[in-house]
C-alpha positions in Angstrom: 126.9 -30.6 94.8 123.4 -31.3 94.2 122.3 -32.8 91.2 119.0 -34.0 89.7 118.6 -36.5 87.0 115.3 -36.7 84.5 114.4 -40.4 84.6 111.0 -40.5 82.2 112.8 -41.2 79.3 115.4 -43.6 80.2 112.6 -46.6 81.6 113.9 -49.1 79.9 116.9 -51.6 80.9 119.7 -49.6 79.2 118.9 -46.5 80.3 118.1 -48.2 83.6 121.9 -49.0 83.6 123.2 -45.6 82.4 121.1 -43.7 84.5 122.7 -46.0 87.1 126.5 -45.7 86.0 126.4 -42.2 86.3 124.5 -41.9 89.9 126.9 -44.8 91.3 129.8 -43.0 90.0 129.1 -39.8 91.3 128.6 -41.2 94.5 131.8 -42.9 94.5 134.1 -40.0 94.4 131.6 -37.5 95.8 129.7 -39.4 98.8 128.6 -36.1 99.9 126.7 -35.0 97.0 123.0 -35.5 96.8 121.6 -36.8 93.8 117.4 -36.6 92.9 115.8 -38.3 90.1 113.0 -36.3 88.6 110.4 -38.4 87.6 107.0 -37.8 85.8 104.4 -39.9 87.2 101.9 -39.7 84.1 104.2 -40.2 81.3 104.2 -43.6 81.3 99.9 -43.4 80.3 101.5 -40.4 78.2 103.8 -41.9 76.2 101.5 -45.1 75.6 99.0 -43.1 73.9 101.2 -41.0 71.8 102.8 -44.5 70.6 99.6 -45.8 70.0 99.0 -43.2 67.8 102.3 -43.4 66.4 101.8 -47.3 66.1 98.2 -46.8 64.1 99.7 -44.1 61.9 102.6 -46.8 60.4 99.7 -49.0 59.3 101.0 -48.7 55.9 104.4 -49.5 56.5 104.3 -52.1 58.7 100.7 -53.6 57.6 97.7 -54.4 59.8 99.2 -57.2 62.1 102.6 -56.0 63.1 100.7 -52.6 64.0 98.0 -54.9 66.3 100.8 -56.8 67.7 102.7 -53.5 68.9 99.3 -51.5 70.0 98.2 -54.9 72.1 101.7 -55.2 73.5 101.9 -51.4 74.3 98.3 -51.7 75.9 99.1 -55.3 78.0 102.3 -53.6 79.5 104.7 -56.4 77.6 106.6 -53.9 75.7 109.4 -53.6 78.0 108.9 -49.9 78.7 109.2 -49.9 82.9 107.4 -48.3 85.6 108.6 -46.6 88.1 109.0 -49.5 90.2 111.0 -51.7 87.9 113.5 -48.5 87.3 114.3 -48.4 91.0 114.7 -52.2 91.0 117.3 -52.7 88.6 120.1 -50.9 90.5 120.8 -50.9 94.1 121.7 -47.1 93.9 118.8 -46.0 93.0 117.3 -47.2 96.6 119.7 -44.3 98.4 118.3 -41.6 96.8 115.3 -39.5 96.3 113.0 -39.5 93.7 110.8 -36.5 93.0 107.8 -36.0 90.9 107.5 -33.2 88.5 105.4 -32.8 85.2 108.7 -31.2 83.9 106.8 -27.7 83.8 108.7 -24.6 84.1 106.9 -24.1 87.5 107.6 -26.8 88.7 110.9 -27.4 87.5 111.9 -24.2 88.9 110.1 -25.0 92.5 112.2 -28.2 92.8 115.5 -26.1 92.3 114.1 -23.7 94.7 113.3 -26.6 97.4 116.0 -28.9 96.7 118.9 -25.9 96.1 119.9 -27.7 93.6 123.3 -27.0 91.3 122.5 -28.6 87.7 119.9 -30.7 86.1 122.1 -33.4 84.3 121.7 -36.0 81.5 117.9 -34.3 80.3 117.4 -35.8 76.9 114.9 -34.1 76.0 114.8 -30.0 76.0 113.9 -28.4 79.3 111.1 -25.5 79.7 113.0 -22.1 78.0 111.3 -20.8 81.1 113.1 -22.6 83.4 116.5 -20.7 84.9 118.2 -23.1 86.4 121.4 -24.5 85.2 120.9 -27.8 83.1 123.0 -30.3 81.0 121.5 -32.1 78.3 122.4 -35.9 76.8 122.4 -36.9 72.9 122.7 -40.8 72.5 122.9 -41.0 69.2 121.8 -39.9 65.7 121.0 -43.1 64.1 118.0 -41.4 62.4 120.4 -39.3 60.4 122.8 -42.5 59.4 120.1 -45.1 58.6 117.4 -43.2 57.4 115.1 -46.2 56.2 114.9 -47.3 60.1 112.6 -44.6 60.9 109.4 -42.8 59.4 109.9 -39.0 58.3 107.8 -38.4 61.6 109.9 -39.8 64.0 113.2 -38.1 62.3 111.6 -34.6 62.1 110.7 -35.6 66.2 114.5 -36.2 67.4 116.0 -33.5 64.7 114.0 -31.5 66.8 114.7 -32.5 70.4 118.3 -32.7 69.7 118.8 -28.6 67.8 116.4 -27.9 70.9 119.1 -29.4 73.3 121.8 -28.1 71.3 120.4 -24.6 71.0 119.0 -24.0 75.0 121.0 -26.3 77.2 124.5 -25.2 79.5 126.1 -28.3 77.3 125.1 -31.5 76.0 126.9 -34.5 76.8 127.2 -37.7 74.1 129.6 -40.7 75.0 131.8 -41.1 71.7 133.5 -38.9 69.6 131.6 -40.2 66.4 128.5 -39.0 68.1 129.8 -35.6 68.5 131.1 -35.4 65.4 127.6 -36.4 63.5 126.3 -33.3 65.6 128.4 -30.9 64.4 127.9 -32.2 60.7 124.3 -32.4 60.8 123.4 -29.0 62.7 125.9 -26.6 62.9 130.0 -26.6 63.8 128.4 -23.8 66.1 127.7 -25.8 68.5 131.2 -27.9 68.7 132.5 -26.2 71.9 129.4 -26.6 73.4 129.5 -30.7 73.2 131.0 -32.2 75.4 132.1 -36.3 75.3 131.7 -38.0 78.6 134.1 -40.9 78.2 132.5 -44.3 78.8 133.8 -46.2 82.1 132.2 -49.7 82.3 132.6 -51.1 85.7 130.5 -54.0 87.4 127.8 -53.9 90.0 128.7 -56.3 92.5 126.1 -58.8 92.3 127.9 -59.6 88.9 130.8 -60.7 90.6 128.7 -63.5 92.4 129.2 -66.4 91.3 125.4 -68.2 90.0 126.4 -71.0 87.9 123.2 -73.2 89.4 120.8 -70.5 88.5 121.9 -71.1 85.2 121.1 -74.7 84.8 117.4 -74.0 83.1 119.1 -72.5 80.2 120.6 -75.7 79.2 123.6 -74.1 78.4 126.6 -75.8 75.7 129.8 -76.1 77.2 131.2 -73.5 74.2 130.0 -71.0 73.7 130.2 -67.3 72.0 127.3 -64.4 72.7 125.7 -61.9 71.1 123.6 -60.0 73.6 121.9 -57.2 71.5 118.4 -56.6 69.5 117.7 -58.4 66.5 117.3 -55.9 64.9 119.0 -55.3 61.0 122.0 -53.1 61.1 122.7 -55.2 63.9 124.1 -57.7 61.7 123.8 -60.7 63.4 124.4 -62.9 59.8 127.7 -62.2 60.3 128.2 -63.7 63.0 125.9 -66.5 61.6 128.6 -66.9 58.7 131.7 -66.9 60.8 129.9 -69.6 63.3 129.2 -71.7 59.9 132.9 -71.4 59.0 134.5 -72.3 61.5 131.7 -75.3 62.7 133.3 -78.1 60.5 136.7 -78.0 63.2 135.0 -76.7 65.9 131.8 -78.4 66.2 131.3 -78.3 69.4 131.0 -74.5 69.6 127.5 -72.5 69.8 126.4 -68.6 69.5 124.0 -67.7 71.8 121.7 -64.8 71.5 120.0 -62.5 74.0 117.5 -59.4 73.4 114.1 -58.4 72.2 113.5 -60.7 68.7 111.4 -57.8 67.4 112.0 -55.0 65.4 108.6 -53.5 65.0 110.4 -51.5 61.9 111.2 -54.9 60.1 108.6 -57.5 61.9 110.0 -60.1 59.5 113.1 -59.9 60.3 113.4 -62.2 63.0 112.0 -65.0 60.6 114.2 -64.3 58.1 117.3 -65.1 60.6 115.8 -67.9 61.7 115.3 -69.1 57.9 119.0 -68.4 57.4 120.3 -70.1 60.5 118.0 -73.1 58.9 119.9 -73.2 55.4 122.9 -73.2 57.3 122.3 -76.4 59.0 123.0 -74.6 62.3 119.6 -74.8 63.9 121.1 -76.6 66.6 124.1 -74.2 66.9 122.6 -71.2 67.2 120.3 -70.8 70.0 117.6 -67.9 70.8 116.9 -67.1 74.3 114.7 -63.9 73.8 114.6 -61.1 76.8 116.0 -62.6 80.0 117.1 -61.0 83.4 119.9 -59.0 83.2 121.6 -60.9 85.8 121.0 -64.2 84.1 122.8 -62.5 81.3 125.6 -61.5 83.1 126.3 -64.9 84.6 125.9 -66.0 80.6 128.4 -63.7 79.5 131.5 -64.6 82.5 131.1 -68.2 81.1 131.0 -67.4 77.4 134.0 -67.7 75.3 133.9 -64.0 74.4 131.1 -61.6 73.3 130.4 -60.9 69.4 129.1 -57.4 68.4 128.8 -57.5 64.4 127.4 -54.2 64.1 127.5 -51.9 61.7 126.0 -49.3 64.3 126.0 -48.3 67.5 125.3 -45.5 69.8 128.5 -45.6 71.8 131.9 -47.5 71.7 130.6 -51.4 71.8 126.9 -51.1 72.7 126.1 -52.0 76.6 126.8 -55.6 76.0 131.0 -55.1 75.1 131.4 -52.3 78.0 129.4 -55.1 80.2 131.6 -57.6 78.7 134.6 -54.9 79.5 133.7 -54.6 83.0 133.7 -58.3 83.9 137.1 -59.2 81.7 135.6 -60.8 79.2 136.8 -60.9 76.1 135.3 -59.6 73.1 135.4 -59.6 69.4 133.9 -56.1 67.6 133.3 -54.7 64.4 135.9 -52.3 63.4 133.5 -49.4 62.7 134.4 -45.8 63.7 133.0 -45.5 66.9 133.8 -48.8 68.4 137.8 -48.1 67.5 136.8 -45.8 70.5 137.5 -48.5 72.8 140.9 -48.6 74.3 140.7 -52.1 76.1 143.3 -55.4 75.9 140.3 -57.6 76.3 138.4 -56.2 72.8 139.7 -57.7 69.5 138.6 -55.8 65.8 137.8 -57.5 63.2 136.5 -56.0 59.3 132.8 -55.0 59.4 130.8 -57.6 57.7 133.1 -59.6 57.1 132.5 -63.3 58.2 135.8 -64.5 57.1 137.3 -62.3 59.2 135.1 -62.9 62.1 135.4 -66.6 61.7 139.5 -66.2 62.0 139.1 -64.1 65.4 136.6 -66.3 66.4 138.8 -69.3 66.0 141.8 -68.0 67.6 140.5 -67.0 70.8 138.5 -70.5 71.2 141.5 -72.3 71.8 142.7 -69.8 74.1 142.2 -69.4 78.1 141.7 -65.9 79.4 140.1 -65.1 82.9 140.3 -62.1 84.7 140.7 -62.1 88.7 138.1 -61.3 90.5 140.3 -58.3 92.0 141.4 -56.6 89.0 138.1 -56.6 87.6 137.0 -54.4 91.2 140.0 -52.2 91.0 139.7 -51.3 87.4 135.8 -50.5 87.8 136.8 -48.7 90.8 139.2 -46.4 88.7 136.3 -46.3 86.3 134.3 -45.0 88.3 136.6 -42.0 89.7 136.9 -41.4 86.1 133.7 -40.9 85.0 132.6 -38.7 87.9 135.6 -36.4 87.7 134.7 -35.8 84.3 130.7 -35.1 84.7 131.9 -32.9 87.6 134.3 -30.7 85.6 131.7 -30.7 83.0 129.0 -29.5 85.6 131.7 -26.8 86.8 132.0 -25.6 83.3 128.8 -23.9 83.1 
């Protein structure tokens, strides 16, 4: 089989990591199939003009300085969108195979299947040329612009309600990884299009350098000995007062015990936001309990997580069943605590505990009874569980790519 896969919109660290899941996967059960990323060498200059436009045009939403901040971080090259270099350096994989240029044109879209012979284009999350004839499967994430309306302008909805019918309407299938994805789809344009989604179950599994054991790296961090993480955006629905409110409930008999928080700090939707938090975490008294660490290398945040008493995800949304950070968690064997929401009851996993959305109370009695309680996974199950993860996963993208 020979299978390309559009990288220009996934370069940033998550879709670094799925782009990565399902090229390492496919490799793992089907060594002999070649795999080529298609990449567009001027989107990057591309995109950072359209969302500099997009950036000026929200001046009235998000006022003068939160619109400077973004168009002089988009311009410096410190807003975490990567080039191609960084993509190829965040997983091993991506160093044994190709990468191929292409301004996504039906010409030369339809040269590269010529040249390459390929089978499919997979995972394309945005619509291909309707002049293209080659095979091609598209990917959804999600359609948080439909659920939480006020996080977006009516620009940027009408933009993905259009990508996604386009998807929908010209692709061979289109791929989403939960159930509660697929059915938000069908809701929001058309039970026509039910047989032609398709959910690609999600099969977390490490990479290896994971599994090394860094505890000295970690020494700048100044970590506490107890710990809980939250490894996500600050962003609202994310709901990190929750957790906040649990951590304050339980701090009077376990004082000793911290939340630590990874990820970007701003939401350029809600710029104040991350003040706010930190004003809450302040009437608390738990400025000392609750520490920020901002962006850090994913491996540093790995290394965080095997030491952490479990991982908290308090949201009220997500994409997929637990965000990256609980199947990450999942991976590795580390225990986590998740908000009960629809999608994340997805997860079928002995290491994930539920507890009420939004509720602190509830969080606070989950929190406290796995602090008192041991749990470390072996080293070997954690590789023979990813390993049957990954056989998983490709045997369903294959039978999906057979389908067509």
């Amino acid at each position: 089989m020979r299978i390309a896969i559009p990288i220009s919109s996934y370069m940033w660290a998550g879709g670094a990591e799925l782009i990565g899941n399902f090229t390492t996967a496919i490799k793992h059960e089907y060594p002999e199939s070649e795999i080529f990323l298609l990449h567009n060498s001027s989107n990057k200059f591309t995109s950072k003009i359209i969302r500099i436009i997009y950036s000026i045009l929200l001046i009235f939403k998000l006022g003068p300085l939160a619109v400077f901040k973004d168009v002089n971080s988009i311009i410096m090259g410190t807003d975490n969108i990567f080039s191609l270099n960084d993509f190829i350096r965040q997983d091993e994989i991506f160093q044994k195979v190709d990468v191929v240029e292409t301004d996504f044109s039906s010409e030369s879209l339809n040269s590269i299947r010529d040249k390459y012979r390929l089978d499919v284009i997979f995972g394309a999350s945005y619509p291909l040329p309707k002049e293209y004839s080659g095979k091609w499967i598209g990917y959804i994430t999600d359609i948080q612009h439909r659920r939480f309306k006020n996080n977006f302008t009516w620009m940027e909805r009408l933009r993905r309600d259009y990508i996604f019918s386009q998807i929908l309407k010209h692709s061979g299938v289109a791929c989403v990884n939960s159930f509660d994805v697929k059915n938000d789809l069908v809701n929001y344009y058309g039970a026509e299009y039910s047989d032609k989604i398709r959910v690609l179950p999600v099969c977390p599994f490490p990479r290896k350098q994971w599994l090394i054991d860094e505890s000295d790296m970690l020494a700048k961090y100044k970590l506490p000995k107890k710990y809980f993480l939250i490894s996500s955006q600050l962003w609202v629905h994310k709901s990190h007062i929750t957790a906040f409110r649990a951590l304050k409930q339980i701090s009077k008999k376990h004082n000793d015990v911290y939340i630590l928080c990874t990820g970007d700090t701003n939401d350029y939707r809600n710029p104040a936001y991350f003040g706010y938090l930190k004003d809450q975490v302040k009437s608390m008294g738990l400025t000392d309990k609750i520490l920020f660490l901002g962006l850090i290398p994913k491996n540093d945040q790995i290394q965080i997580m095997r030491k952490s008493i479990a991982v908290l995800q308090p949201s009220i949304f997500e994409g997929g069943p637990g965000g990256g950070a609980v199947q990450n968690a999942i991976a590795l064997g580390v225990r986590s605590i998740v908000a009960d929401i629809p999608i994340n009851r997805e997860i079928k996993d002995p290491t994930v505990t539920y507890f009420t959305a939004e509720s602190y109370s509830d969080l606070a009695k989950k929190m406290n009874d796995l602090i008192g309680s041991a749990y470390v996974a072996s080293k070997a199950s954690v590789i023979k569980k990813g390993s049957d993860m990954k056989t998983i996963l490709a045997r369903n993208i294959m039978k999906t790519i057979k389908e067509l």
